[in-house]
C-alpha positions as CSV (number, residue, x, y, z in Angstrom):
1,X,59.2,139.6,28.7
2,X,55.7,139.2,28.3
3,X,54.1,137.0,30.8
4,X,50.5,135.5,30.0
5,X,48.9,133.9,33.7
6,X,47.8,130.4,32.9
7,X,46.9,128.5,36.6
8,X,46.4,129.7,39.8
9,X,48.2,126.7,41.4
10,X,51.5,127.1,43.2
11,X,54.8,125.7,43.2
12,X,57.2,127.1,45.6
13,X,55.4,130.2,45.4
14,X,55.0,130.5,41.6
15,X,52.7,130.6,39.2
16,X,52.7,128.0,35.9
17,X,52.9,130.8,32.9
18,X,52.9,130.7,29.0
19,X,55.6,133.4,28.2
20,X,57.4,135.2,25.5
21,X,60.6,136.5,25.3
22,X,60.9,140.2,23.8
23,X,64.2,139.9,21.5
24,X,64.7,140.0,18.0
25,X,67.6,138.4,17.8
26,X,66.9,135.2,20.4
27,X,67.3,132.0,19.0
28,X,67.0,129.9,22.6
29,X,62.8,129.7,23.7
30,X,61.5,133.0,22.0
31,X,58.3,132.3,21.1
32,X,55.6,131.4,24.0
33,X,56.8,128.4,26.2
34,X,56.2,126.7,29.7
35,X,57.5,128.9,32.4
36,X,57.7,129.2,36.3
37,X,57.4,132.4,37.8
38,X,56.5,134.9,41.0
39,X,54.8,137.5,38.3
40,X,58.5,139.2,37.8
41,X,60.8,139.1,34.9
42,X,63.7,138.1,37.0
43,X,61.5,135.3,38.4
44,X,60.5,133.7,35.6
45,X,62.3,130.8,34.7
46,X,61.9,129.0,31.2
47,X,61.1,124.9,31.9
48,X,61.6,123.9,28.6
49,X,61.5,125.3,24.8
50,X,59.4,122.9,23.8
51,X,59.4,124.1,20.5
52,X,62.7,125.0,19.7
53,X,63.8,128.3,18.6
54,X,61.4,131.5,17.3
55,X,58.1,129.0,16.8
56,X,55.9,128.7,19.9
57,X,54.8,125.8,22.0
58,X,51.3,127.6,23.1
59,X,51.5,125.5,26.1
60,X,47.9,125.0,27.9
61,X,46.0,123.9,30.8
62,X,49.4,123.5,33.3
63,X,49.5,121.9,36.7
64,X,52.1,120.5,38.6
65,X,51.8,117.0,40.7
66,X,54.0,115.3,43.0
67,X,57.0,118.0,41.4
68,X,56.0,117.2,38.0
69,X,54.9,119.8,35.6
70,X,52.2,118.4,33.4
71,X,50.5,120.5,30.0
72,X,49.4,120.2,26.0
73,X,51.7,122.2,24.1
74,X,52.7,122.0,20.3
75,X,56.7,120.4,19.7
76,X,56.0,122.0,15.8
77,X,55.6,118.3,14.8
78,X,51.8,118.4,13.8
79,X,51.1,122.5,12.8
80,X,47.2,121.5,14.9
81,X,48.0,118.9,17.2
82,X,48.9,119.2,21.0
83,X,50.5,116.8,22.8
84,X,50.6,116.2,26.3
85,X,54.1,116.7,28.3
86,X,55.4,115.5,31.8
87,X,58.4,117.6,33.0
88,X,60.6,117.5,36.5
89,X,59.4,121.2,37.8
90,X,62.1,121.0,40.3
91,X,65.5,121.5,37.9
92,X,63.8,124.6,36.5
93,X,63.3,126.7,40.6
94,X,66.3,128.5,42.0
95,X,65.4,129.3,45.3
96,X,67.5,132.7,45.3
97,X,69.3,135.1,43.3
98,X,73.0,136.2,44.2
99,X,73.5,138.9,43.1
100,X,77.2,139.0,44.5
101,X,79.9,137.4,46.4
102,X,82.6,138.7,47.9
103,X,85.8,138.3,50.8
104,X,88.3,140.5,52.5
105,X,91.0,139.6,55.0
106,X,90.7,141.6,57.9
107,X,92.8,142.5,61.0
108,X,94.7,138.9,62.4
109,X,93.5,137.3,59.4
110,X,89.9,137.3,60.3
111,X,87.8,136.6,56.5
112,X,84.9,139.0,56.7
113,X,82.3,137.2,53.7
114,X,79.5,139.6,52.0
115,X,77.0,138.7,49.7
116,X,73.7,140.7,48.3
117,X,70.6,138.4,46.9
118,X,67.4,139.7,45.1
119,X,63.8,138.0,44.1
120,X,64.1,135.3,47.4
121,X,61.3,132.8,47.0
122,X,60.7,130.6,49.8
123,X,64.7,131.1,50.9
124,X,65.9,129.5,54.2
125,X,69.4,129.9,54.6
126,X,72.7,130.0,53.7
127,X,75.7,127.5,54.4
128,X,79.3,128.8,55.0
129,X,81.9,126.3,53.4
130,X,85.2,126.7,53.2
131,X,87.9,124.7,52.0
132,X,92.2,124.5,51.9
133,X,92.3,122.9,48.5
134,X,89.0,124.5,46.6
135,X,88.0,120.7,46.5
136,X,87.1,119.6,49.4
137,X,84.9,122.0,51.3
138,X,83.4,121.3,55.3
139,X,80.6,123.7,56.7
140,X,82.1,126.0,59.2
141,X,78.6,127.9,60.0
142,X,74.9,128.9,58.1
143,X,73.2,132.3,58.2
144,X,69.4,132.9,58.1
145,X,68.0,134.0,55.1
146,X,65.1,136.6,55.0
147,X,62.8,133.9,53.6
148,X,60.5,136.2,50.7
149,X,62.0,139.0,49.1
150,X,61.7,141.0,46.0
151,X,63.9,143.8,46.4
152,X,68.0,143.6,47.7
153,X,68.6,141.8,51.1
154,X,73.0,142.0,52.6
155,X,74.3,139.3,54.5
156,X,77.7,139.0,55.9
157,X,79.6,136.6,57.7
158,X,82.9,136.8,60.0
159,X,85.3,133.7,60.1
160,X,87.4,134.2,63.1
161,X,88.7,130.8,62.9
162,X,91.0,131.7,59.8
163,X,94.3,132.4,61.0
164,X,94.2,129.2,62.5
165,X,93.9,126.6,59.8
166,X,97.9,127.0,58.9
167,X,97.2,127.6,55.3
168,X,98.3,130.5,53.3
169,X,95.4,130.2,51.3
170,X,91.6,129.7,51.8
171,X,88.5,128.7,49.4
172,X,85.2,129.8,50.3
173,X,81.9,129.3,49.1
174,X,78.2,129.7,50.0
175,X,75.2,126.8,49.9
176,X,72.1,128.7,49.2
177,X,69.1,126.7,50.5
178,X,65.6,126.7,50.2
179,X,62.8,125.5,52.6
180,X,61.8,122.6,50.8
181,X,65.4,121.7,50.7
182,X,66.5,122.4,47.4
183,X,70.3,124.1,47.1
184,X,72.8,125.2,45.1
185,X,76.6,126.3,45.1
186,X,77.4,129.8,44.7
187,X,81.3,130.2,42.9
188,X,84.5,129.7,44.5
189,X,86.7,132.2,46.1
190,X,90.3,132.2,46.6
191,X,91.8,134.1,49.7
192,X,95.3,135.2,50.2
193,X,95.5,135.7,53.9
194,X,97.9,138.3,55.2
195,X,101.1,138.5,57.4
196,X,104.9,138.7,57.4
197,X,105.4,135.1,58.5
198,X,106.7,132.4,56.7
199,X,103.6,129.8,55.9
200,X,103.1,126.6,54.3
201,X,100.6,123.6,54.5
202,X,100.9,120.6,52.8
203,X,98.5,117.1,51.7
204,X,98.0,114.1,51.7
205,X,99.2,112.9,55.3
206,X,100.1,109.8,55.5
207,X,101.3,110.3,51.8
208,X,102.2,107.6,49.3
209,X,103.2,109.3,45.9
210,X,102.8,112.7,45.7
211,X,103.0,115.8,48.3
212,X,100.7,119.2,47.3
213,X,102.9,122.1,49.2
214,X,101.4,125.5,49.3
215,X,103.7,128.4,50.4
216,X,103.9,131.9,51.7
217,X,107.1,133.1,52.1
218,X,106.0,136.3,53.5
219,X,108.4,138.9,51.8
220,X,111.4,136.2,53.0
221,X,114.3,136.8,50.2
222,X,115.6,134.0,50.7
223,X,113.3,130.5,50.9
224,X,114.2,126.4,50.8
225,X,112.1,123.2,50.8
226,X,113.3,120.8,52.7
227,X,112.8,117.0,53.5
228,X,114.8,115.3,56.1
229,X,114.3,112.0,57.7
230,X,114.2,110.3,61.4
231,X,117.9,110.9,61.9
232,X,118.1,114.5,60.2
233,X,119.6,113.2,57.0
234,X,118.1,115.7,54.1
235,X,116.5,113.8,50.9
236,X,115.0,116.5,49.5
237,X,115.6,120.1,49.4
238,X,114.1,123.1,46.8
239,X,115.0,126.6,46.3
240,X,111.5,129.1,46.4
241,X,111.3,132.6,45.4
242,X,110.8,134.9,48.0
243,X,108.5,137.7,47.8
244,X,104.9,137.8,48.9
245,X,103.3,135.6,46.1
246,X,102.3,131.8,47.3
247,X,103.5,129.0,45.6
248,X,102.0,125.7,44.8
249,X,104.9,122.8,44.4
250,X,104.4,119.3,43.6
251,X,106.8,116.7,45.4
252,X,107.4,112.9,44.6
253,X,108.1,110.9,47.6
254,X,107.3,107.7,45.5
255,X,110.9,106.4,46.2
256,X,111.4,107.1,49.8
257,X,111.5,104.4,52.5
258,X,108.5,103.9,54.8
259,X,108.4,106.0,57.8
260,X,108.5,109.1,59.2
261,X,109.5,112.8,57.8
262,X,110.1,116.4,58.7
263,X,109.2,118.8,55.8
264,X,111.0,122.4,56.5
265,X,111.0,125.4,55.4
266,X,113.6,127.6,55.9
267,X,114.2,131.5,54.9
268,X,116.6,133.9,56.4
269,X,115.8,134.1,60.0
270,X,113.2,130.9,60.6
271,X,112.5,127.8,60.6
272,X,109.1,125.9,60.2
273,X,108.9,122.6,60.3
274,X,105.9,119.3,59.9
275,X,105.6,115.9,60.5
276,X,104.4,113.4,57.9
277,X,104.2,109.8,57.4
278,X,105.4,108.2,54.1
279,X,103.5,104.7,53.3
């Protein structure tokens, strides 16, 4: 890429640039358009292609107030006429590039996180979420970030807490944060935790319709679902494979009675059991 200065004033640390891409072949903002960027390829980030495809914009005399990015460029409307443009600056800054993401179960079921970032601009920190269903996710902790950085930076982060949140699986995910507040989500990552024991968790509780079981039989051959009531009558009961895959199954307690329930599970030599509340 090819990156032409146009204003000395800052945003976030960058620079407003006219810019053009170096490919043949691109058909998405080739010719010179509005950037942002730190003076780097990688931190150069397009704002718009005001003139769509190959054609250039020629965008001029760029400033940005109150987060807006203001400048004359050339929409391929009028082949001699510039217009004058008002974009939101703020959709087109990243505060940090991750470059990966990754987690490993540890000894007792400790998750050890580790991610690697490049071209930070104006970073702060990072959130720790984490999550039983990959929907829902709560902050469990945040790590500092190294705040302006152009070359690789390695963070890592140990949840201790894991083995404790009865769930045979775990969803993680990491918050990146800049100092004028601007985030974003890194992607999703699904954890198997280890052991021999049996596990399960289950939602919602109180439950109306529909219970979302997950379960680890933890190399059990032989596995069953079960539902009983207040006086230990069964209402509901479900063979599993054994093995050491984890299962997802879907039960519909639509037409029990109100009240309360004990969900088992039972293998060869154990069994675990839950309360829940059917409304």
């Amino acid at each position: 890429m090819e990156i032409r200065h146009i204003s000395n004033r800052f945003y976030n640390n960058y620079y407003c640039v006219n810019s053009v891409e170096k490919n043949a072949n691109c058909t998405d903002g080739c010719g010179n358009e509005p950037r942002l960027s730190n003076g780097t390829d990688a931190g150069t980030t397009k704002v718009a292609d005001v003139n769509p495809g190959i054609p250039s914009s020629l965008s001029e005399y760029m400033f940005i107030l109150n987060n807006q990015l203001y400048f004359n460029a050339n929409n391929g409307d009028n082949a001699t006429r510039r217009d004058l443009f008002k974009i939101d600056a703020t959709v087109s800054v990243l505060p940090i590039t991750l470059l990966n993401f990754s987690a490993t179960v540890q000894a007792f079921n400790a998750v050890e996180l580790n991610w690697t970032t490049t071209n930070e601009i104006n970073s702060s920190h990072f959130v720790i979420e984490r999550s039983i269903d990959g929907n829902k996710f709560s902050d469990i902790n945040k790590v500092s970030a190294t705040g302006n950085s152009t070359i690789k930076q390695n963070y890592s982060y140990l949840d201790n807490q894991a083995a404790n949140i009865n769930s045979p699986v775990l969803y993680y995910r990491l918050k990146l944060v800049d100092k004028d507040g601007l985030n974003q989500p890194s992607k999703v990552l699904l954890i198997h935790l280890k052991g021999s024991a049996i596990q399960f968790t289950f939602s919602p509780n109180p439950v109306k319709q529909q219970l979302n079981v997950l379960i680890a039989p933890g190399n059990a051959k032989k596995v069953a679902l079960r539902i009983v009531d207040a006086t230990g009558k069964q209402v509901f009961q479900q063979n599993i494979a054994g093995g050491v895959n984890v299962y997802q199954q879907y039960i519909n307690v639509a037409g029990l009675q109100k009240g309360v329930y004990y969900i088992q599970l039972l293998t060869d030599n154990s069994i675990k059991t839950e309360r829940f509340l059917k409304q």
